[in-house]
C-alpha positions as CSV (number, residue, x, y, z in Angstrom):
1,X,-9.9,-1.8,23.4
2,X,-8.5,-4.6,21.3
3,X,-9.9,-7.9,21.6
4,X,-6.6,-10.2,21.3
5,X,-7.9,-13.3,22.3
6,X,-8.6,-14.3,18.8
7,X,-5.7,-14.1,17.8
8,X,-4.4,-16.7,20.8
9,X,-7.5,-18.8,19.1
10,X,-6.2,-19.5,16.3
11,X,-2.3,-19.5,17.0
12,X,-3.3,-22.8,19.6
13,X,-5.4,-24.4,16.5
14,X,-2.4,-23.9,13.6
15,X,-0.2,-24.9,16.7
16,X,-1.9,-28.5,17.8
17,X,-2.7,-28.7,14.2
18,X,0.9,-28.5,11.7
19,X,-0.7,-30.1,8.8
20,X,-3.4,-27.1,8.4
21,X,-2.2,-24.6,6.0
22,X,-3.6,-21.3,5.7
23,X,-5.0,-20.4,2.4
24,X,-7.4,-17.9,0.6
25,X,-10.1,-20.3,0.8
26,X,-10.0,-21.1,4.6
27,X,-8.6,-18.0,6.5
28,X,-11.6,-16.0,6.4
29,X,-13.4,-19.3,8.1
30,X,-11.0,-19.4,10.9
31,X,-11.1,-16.1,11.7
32,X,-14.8,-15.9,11.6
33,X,-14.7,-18.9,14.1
34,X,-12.0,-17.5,16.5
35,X,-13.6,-14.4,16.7
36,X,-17.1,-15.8,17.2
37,X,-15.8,-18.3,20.1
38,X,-13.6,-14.8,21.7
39,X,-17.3,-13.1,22.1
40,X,-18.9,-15.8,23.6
41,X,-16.4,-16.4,25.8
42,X,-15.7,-12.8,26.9
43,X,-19.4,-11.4,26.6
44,X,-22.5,-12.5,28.5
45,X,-24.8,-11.1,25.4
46,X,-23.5,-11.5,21.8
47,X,-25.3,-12.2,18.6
48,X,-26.5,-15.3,16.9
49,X,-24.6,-17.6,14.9
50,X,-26.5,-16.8,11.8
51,X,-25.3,-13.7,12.1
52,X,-21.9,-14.2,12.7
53,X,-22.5,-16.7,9.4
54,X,-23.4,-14.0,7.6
55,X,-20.4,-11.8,8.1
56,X,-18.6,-14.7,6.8
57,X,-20.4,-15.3,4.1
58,X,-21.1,-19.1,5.0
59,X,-24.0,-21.1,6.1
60,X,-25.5,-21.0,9.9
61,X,-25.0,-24.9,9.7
62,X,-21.2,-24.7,8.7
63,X,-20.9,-22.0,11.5
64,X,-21.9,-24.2,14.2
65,X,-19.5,-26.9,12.8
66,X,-16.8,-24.6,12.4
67,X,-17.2,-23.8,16.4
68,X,-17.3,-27.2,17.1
69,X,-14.9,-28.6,15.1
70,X,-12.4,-25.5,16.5
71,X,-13.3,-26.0,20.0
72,X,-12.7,-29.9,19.6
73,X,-8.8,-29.2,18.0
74,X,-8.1,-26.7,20.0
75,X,-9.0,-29.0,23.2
76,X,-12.1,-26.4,24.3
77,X,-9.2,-24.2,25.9
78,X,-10.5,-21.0,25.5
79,X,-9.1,-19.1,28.9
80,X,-6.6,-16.7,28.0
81,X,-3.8,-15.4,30.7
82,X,-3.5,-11.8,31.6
83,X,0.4,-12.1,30.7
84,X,-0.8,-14.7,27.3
85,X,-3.4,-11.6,26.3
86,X,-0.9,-8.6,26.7
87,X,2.4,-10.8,24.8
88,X,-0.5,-10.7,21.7
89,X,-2.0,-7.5,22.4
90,X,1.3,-5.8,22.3
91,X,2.2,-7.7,18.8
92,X,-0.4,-6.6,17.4
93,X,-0.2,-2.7,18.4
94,X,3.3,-3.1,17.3
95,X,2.5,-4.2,14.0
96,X,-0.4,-1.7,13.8
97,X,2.4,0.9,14.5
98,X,4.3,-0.5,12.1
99,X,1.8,-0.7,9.3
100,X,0.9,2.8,10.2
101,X,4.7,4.0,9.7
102,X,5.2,2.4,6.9
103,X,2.0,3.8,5.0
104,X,3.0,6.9,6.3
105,X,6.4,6.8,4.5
106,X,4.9,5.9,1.9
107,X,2.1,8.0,1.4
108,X,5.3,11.1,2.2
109,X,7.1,9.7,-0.5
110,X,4.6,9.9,-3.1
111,X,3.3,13.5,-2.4
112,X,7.2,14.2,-2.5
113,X,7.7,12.6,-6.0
114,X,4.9,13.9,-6.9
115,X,5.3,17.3,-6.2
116,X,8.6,17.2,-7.5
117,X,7.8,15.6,-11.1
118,X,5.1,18.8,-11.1
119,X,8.1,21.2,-10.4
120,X,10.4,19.8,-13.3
121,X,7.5,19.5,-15.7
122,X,6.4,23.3,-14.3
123,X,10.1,24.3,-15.4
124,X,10.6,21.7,-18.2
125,X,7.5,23.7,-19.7
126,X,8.8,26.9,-19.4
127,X,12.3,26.5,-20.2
128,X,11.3,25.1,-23.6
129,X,7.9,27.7,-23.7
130,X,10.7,30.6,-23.6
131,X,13.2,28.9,-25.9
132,X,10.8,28.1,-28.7
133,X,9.0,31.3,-28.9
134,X,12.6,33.1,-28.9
135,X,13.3,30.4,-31.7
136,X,10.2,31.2,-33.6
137,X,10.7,35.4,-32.9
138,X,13.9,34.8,-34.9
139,X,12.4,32.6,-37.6
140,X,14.8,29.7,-37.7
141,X,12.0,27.0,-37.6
142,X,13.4,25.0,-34.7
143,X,11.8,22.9,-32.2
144,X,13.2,22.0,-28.7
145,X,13.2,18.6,-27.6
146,X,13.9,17.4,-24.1
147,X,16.3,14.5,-23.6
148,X,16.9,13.8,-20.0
149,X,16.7,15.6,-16.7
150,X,19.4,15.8,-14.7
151,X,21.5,18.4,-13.0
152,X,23.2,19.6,-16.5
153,X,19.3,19.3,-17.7
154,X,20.5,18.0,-21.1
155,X,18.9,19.5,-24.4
156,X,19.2,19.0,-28.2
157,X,17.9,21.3,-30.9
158,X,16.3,19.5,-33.8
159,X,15.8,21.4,-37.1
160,X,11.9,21.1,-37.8
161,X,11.9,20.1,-41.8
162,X,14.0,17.0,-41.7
163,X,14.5,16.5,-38.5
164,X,18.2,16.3,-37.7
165,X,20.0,16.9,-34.6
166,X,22.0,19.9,-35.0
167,X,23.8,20.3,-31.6
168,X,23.6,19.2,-27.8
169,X,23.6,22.0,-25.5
170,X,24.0,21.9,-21.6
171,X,22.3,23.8,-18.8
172,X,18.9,25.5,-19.6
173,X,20.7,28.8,-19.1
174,X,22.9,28.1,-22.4
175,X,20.1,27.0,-24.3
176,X,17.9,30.3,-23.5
177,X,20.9,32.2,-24.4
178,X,21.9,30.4,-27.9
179,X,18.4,31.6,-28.7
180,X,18.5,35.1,-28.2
């Protein structure tokens, strides 16, 4: 199950303390300390608070001041109401949910663009493969170069030597056909 009631922990210590902001350099110390005082409080066997320190990446000696420094601003109110727990509990599987969606979409829309840049470069590839090699069959020396894709999937035929555009042609289907 999810263990909300460190997340009540530290809304009561930003809320009965306004002028603590939360920053890259303290966050992971809060939550360190909100979660170590919500498994002492809910479990009768829990670990050390060296170890705790550890996670964290501080010292054992600024854990236990962290604890007691928390429990002091937070007024050693550390009972959490069945209707207080579910309010945060439900918040927090709602953003989870949310989060989850969200990747979700976007994970959908990259395999989509993804798979769709591979089928215009699959077909970009092709149309111009087809169009050069009927180019070269007939020994006029030009090269295809793609534009822009769109629907009219736009193409120009450049003359190979100098390197002037000749003509703009529209729809793959005319360019294939000029060439044969």
């Amino acid at each position: 199950g999810i263990n909300a009631e460190y997340m009540v922990y530290l809304d009561r210590f930003l809320s009965s303390n306004p002028h603590v902001l939360l920053t890259s350099l303290n966050i992971h110390r809060l939550l360190i300390t909100a979660v170590l005082l919500a498994i002492k409080f809910r479990d009768d066997a829990y670990y050390s608070n060296a170890y705790y320190a550890s996670i964290g990446g501080i010292s054992n000696q600024e854990m236990n001041k962290l604890e007691l420094v928390f429990l002091e601003m937070i007024g050693f109110n550390l009972f959490v109401k069945l209707s207080e727990y579910d309010n945060y509990k439900g918040r927090l599987l709602s953003y989870v949910r949310a989060q989850s969606t969200i990747e979700g979409i976007k994970a959908n829309a990259a395999t989509t663009k993804n798979e769709l840049l591979k089928a215009a470069d699959t077909s970009k590839v092709g149309v111009v493969t087809k169009a050069a090699s009927r180019t070269a069959t007939k020994g006029s020396r030009r090269i295809l170069s793609h534009m822009e894709i769109d629907d009219t999937e736009e193409y120009s035929s450049i003359e190979s030597p100098g390197l002037s555009r000749n003509s703009s042609v529209s729809s793959q289907d005319s360019v294939v056909s000029t060439m044969a």
